[in-house]
N, C-alpha and C positions, 0 to 999 in steps of 0.2 A: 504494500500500500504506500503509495505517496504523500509523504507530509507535504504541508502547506507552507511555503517558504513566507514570512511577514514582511509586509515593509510599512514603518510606521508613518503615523498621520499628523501631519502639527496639529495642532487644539487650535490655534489661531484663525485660519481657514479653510481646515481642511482638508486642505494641499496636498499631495502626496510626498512625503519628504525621502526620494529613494534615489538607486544611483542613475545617473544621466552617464552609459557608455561612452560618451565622447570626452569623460573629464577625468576618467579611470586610465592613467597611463600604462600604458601594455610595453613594454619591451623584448623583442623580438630576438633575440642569440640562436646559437647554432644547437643548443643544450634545451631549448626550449621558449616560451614566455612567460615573463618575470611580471608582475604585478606587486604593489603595496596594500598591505591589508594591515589595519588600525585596530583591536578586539577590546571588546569588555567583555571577561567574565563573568560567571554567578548571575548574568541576567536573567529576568524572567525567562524567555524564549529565545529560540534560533532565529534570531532577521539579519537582512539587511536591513544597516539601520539608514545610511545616508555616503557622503563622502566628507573626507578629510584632506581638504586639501587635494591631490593628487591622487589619493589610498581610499581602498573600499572599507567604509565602517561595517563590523558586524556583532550583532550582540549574540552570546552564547549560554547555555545554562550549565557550563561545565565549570568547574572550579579551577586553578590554576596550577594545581599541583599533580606532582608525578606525571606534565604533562600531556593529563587529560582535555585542557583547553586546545594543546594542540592537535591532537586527534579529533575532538569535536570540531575543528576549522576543518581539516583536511575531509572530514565525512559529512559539513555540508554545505561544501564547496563543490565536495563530488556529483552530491543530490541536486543541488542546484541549478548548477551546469549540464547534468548528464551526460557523465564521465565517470571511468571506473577511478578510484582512490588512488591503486599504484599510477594515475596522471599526473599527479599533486604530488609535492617537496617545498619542505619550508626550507628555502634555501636560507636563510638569515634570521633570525629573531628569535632563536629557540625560546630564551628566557623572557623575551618582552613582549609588550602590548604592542609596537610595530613590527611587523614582520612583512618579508621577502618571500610569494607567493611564487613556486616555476612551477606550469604546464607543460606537459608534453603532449606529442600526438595529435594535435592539434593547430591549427592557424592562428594567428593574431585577429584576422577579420572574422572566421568564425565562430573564434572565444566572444569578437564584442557584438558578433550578434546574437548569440546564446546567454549572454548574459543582460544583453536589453529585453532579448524576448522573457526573463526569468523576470524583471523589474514589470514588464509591462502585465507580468499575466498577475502578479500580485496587488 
């Protein structure tokens, strides 16, 4: 069964506060595509929460230790996108809140449009 990926709403008007493809910087190497991804922890639920800056914000409800937070990024990044998990590598950020997302197997233009179409159905 597929879960329901969130993307949250401002209270102010409504708005859909989620990411816009074209602000999510993709970088394209010969080892795959690199992205910045931003996490909070201990959150209520799995969303997308917005952008930062450059970096995809995501909230998770996994705790931070024994690197369960990062397991929870890599499995629903996978869901997300639909892609199997061994596609995902944290290439940088083990221990922190910003991390170095790599793709494999994949396009740079097919990741950003698999990942608007995953913004637009939420």
């Amino acid at each position: 069964m597929r879960r329901k990926i969130w993307c949250r709403k401002r209270t102010a008007n409504a708005k859909r506060l989620c990411v816009s493809s074209e602000t999510v910087r993709l970088n394209e190497t010969a080892s795959g595509i690199t992205f910045a991804v931003r996490v909070r922890p201990r959150a209520r639920r799995n969303a997308m929460v917005g952008e930062l800056g450059d970096a995809l914000k995501l909230d998770l409800t996994a705790a931070p230790v024994d690197g369960k937070a990062n397991q929870a990024c890599i499995e629903f990044l996978a869901e997300a996108l639909h892609l199997p998990r061994s596609a995902f590598l944290i290439a940088s950020g083990q221990t922190s809140r910003n991390k170095v997302i790599r793709v494999s197997g994949i396009t740079a233009a097919e990741l950003r449009k698999r990942l608007q179409t995953e913004v637009d159905a939420s």
